[in-house]
C-alpha positions in Angstrom: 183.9 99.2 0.7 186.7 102.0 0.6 185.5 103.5 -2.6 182.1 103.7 -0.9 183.0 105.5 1.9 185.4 107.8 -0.2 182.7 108.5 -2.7 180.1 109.1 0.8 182.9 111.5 2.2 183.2 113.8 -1.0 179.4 113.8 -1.0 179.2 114.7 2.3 182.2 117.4 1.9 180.1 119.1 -1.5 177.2 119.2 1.0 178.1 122.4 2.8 178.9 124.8 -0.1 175.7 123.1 -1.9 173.5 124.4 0.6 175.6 127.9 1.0 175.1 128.1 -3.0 171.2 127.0 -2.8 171.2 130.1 -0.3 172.8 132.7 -2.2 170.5 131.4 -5.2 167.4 131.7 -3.0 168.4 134.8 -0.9 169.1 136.8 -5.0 166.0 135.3 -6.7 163.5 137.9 -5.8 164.7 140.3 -8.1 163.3 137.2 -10.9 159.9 136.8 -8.8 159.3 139.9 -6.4 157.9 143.2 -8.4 159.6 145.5 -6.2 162.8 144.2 -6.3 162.6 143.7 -10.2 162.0 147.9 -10.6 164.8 148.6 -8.0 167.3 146.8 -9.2 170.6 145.6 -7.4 172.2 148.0 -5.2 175.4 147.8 -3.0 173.1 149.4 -0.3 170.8 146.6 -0.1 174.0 143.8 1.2 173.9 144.2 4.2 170.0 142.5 4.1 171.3 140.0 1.8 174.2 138.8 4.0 171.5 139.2 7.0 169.1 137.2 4.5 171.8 134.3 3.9 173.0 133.6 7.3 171.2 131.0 8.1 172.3 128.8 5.0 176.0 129.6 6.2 174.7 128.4 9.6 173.3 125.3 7.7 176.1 124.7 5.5 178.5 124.6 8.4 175.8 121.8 10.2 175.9 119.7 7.1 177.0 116.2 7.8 175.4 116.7 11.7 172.2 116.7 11.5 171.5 114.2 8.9 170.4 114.2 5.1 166.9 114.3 6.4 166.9 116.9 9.0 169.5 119.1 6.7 166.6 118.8 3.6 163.9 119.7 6.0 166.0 122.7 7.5 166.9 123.7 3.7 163.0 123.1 2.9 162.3 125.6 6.0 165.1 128.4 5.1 164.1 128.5 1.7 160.1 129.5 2.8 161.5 131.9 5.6 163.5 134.0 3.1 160.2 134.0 1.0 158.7 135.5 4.2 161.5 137.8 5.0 160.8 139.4 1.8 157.2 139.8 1.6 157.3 141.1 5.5 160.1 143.8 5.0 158.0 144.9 2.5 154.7 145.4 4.2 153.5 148.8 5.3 152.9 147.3 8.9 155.6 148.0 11.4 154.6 144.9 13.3 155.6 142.6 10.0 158.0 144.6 9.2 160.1 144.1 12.4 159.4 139.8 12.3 160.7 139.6 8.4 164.1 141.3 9.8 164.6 139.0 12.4 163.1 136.0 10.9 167.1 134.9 9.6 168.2 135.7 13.1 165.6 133.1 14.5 166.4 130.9 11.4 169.8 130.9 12.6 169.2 130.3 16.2 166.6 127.4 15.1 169.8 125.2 13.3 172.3 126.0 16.4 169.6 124.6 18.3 169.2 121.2 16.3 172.9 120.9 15.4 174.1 121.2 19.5 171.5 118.3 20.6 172.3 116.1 17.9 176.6 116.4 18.2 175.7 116.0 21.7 177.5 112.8 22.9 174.5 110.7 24.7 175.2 108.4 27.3 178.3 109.7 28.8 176.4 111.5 31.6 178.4 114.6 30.8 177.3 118.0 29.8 179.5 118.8 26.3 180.1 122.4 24.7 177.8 121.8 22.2 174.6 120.9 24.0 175.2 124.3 26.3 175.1 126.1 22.7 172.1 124.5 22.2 170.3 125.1 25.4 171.3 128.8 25.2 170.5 129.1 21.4 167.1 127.7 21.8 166.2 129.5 24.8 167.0 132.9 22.8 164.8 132.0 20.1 161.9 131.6 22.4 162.6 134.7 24.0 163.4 136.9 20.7 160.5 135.2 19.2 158.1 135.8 21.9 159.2 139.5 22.2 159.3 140.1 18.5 155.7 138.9 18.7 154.4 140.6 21.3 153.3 137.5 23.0 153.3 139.4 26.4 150.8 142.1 25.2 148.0 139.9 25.3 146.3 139.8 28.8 146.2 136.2 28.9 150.0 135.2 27.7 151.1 138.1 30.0 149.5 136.4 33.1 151.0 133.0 31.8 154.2 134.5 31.5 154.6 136.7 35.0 153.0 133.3 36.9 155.4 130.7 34.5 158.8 132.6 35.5 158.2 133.7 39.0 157.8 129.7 39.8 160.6 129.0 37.8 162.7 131.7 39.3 161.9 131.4 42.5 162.3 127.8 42.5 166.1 128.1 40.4 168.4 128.8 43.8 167.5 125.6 45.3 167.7 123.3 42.4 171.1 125.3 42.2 171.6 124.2 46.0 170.4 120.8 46.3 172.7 119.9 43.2 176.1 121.3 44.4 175.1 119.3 48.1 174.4 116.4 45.9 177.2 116.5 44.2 179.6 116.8 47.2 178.0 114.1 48.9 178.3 112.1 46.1 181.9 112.8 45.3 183.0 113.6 48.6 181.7 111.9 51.5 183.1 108.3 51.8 181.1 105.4 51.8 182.4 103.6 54.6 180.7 106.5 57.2 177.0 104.3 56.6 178.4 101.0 56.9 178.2 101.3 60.9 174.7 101.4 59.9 174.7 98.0 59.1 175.7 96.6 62.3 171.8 97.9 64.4 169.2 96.1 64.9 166.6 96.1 62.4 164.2 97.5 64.2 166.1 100.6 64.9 168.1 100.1 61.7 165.4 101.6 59.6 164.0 104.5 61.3 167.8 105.3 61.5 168.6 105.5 58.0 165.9 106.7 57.1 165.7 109.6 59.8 169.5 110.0 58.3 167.9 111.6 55.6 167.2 114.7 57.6 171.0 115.3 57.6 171.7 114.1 53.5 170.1 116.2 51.4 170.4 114.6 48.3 167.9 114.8 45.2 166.0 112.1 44.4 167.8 110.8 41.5 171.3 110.9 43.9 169.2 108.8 46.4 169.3 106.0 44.4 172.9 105.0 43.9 173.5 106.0 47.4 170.9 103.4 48.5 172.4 100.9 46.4 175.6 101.1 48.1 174.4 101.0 51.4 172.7 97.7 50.7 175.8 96.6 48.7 177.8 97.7 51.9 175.6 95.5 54.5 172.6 97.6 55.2 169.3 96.2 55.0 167.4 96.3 51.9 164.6 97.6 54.0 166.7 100.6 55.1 168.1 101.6 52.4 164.7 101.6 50.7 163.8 104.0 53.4 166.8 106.2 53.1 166.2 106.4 49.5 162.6 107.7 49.6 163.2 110.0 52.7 166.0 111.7 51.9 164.4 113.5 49.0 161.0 114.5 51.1 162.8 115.4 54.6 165.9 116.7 54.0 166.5 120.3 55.0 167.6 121.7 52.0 163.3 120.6 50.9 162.0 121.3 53.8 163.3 125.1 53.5 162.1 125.4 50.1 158.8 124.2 51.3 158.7 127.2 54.2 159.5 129.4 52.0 157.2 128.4 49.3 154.4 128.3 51.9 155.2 131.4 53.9 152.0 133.0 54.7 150.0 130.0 53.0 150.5 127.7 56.3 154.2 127.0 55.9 155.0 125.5 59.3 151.2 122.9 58.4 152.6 122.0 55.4 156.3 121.3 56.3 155.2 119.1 59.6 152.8 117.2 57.0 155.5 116.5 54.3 158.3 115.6 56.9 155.4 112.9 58.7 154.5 111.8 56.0 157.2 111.1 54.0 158.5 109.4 56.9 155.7 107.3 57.5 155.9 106.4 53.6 159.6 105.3 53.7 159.1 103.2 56.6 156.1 101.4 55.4 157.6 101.0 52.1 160.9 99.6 53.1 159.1 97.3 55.7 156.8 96.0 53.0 158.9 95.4 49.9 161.6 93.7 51.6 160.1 91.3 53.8 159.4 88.0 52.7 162.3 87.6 50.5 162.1 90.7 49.1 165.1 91.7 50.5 167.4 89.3 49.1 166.1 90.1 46.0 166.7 93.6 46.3 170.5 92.6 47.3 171.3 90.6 45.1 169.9 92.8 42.0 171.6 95.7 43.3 175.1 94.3 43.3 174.4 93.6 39.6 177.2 95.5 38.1 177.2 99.4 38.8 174.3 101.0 38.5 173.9 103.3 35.7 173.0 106.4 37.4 176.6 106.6 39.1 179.2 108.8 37.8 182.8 107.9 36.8 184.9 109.9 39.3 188.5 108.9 38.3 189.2 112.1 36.2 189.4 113.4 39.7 186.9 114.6 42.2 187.2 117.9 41.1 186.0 117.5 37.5 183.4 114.2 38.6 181.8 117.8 41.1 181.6 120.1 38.5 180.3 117.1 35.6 177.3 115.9 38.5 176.3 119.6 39.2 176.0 120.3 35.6 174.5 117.3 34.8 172.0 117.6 37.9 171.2 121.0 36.9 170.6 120.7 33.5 168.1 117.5 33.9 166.3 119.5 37.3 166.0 123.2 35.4 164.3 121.9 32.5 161.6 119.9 34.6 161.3 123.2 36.7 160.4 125.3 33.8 158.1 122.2 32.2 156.5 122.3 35.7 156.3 126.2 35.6 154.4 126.1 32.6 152.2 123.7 33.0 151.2 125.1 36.5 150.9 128.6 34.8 148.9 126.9 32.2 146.3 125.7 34.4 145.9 129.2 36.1 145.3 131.0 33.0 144.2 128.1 29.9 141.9 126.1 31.8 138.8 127.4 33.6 138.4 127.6 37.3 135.2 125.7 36.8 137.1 122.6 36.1 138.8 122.1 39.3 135.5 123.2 41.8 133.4 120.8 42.9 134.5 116.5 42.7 138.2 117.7 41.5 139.1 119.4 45.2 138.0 116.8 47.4 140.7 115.3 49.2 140.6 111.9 47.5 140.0 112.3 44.0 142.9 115.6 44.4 145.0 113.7 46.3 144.6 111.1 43.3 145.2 113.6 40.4 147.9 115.7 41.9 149.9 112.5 42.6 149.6 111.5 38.5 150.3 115.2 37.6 153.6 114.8 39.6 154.8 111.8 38.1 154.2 113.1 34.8 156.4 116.3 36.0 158.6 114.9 37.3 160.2 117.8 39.4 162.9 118.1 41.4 162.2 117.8 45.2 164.1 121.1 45.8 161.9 123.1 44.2 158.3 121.7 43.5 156.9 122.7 46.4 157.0 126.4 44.7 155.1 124.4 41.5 153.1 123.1 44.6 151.5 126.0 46.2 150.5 127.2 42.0 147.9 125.1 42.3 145.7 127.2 44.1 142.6 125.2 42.4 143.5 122.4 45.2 143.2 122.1 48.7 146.1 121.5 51.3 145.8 117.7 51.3 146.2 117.2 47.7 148.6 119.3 47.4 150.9 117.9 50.1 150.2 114.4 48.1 152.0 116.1 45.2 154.9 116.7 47.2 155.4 113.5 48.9 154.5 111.4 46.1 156.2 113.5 43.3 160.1 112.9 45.1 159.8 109.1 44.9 157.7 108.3 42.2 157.6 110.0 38.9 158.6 109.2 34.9 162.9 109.6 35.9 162.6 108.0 38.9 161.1 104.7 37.5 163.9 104.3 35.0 166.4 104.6 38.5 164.7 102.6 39.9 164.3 100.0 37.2 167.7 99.9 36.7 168.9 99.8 40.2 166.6 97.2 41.9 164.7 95.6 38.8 161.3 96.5 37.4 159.2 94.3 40.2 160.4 97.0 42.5 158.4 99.7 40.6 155.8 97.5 40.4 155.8 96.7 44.7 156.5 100.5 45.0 153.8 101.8 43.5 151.3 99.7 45.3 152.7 101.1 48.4 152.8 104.7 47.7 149.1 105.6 46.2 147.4 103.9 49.1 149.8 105.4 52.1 150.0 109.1 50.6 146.3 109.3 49.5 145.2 107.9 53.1 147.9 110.5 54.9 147.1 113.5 52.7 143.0 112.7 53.3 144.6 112.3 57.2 146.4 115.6 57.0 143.1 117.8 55.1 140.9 116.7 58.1 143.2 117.6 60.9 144.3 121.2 59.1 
């Protein structure tokens, strides 16, 4: 077993200067294959482009052993065909090519940073590592470089999908940035103990309570979860924490803000009455209905299953658990956000207006398709209401289904939930939330 691994090291170890020798080989061999280069000849002038030519193999050879044999042969396979193409591009009379086959190694380069950050990412730690952040910025370079280099924005319809796919996502940035760093405080800061005199009303007035309490947390929906949990660990109600944990991402203020603003002009103060009574009325009814007849018990007795696996190990200090939730929050909201952006700028500019007129805008079947589309989004409740108000191809009351439904129900959320209160929950909870937002966003289209 030793000698095998020994023998695997010293492979693994002649892996990196293999591939930076397979890229000075490739990055030389035009002057064998290229006529050009052949009557030129070698000239001390031209290494500069060589060592331009071969960065990306250096890039390569330093990933070796991180991205697998696999991934490293098709990266190889792929550098090999890009200098091919760097050399026939320079070469071409046309500016256009010219400039993409001198910054083809660039975005070479930027491609392996990319793969080699996501895959020495450490997974499963909650924690956001130096290398994923190289990746993340690394990628998002080589889509902007690309798309410049391009000229993706000089065509009249990728310019329109561009403007409309970063003014959502801009707009929409500041309070994802908010709702995380009040998430995170709440979540580090703000002891426990302060809901537990919850537990000791009425149930009657218990719910209502804590779920009205959600007015004054403004926590995300994926920090609603474990903060529910321990209220019903801590003596509340299953019903009320069930309703604090779908309310507090629809009405807190930090969302209902967002939503004004989103809507200013459009019928703000309409459409933030209609998403603060509704998603009231939702977290009541739901909490009512899945925890009576037993359910409760169940609920309790699932949720004080072990910890729950969206909570985050604070005992590095609360200092360190604030700053590892915000990043963490961030990262996992930003890149739903620009998703959403894009998709949203996609149907404004891809698909025909055509498709959404007629049977598509009534209330029902709207309210039916915008509540799919935002599970499948899965936004962040900060800022979809800017994603929201996009979708000019849909009335008012579908739209205000998307952003009741879209907070406590969407592809994230279900794995929370799963996890935290089992998977006949899910099941119970959706049941509960197509019926009672499609009824109250049909309600809310006929009184508007």
């Amino acid at each position: 077993m030793t000698t095998i691994s020994v023998a695997a090291g010293r492979r693994i170890k002649m892996l990196g200067p293999g591939i930076a020798l397979l890229g000075a080989v490739t990055v030389l061999s035009p002057y064998l294959w290229h006529s050009t280069w052949r009557d030129t000849g070698f000239s001390f002038g031209y290494v500069p482009f060589h060592l331009w030519c071969w960065l990306p193999f250096v890039v390569l050879a330093f990933a070796a052993g991180r991205l697998g044999r696999v991934a490293g042969g098709l990266f190889a396979a792929g550098l090999m065909a890009g200098t091919v193409a760097t050399v026939e591009l320079t070469q071409a009379l046309d500016d256009g090519s010219e400039r993409l086959g001198l910054a083809l190694p660039g975005l070479l380069s930027l491609a392996v940073i990319g793969a080699w950050g996501l895959k020495a990412h450490p997974r499963g730690n909650g924690r956001i590592s130096r290398q994923l952040v190289i990746a993340v910025v690394a990628l998002l370079a080589l889509v902007i470089i690309g798309g410049r280099i391009g000229e993706l924005g000089e065509a009249a319809r990728a310019q329109t999908f561009l403007v409309i796919g970063t003014s959502i996502a801009l707009e929409a940035m500041p309070f994802v940035l908010l709702g995380a760093a009040v998430s995170a405080a709440i979540e580090v800061f703000v002891p426990s103990r302060w809901f537990e005199r919850i537990a000791r009303l009425p149930l009657p007035l218990q719910v209502p309570a804590v779920a009205l309490s959600g007015v004054a947390m403004p926590v995300c929906e994926c920090g609603s979860v474990p903060v529910a949990r321990r209220l019903i660990m801590r003596g509340v109600h299953p019903a009320a924490g069930i309703a604090f944990m779908l309310a507090a991402p629809v009405i807190n203020p930090i969302v209902l803000f967002s939503t004004a603003v989103a809507y200013s002009g459009r019928g703000a103060t309409e459409m933030v009455l209609g998403r603060l009574g509704l998603g009231l009325v939702l977290a009541m009814v739901a909490g009512a209905l899945i925890a009576s007849r037993g359910g409760g018990a169940a609920l309790a007795a699932h949720a004080r299953k072990g910890r729950g696996a969206s909570e985050h190990d604070h005992s590095q200090g609360r200092l360190r658990g604030f700053i590892d939730h915000l990043m963490s929050d961030l990262l996992l909201m930003g890149k739903y956000i620009v998703l959403g952006a894009a998709i949203a700028a996609a149907l404004q500019t891809i698909v025909p207006q055509s498709v959404f007129t007629g049977v598509l805008t009534s209330p029902f079947v709207g309210a039916l398709l915008m509540i799919t589309l935002a599970f499948f989004l899965s936004l962040c409740s900060e800022a979809d209401a800017f994603v929201a108000v996009s979708f000019i191809q849909f009335p008012p009351g579908p739209q205000l289904a998307f952003l009741v439904a879209g907070p406590v129900f969407d592809t994230k959320l279900v794995l929370l939930y799963g996890s935290a209160f089992g998977r006949a929950f899910v099941v119970k909870l959706a049941l509960v939330i197509v019926p009672v937002v499609v009824a109250g966003s049909m309600l809310f289209q006929a009184v508007i």
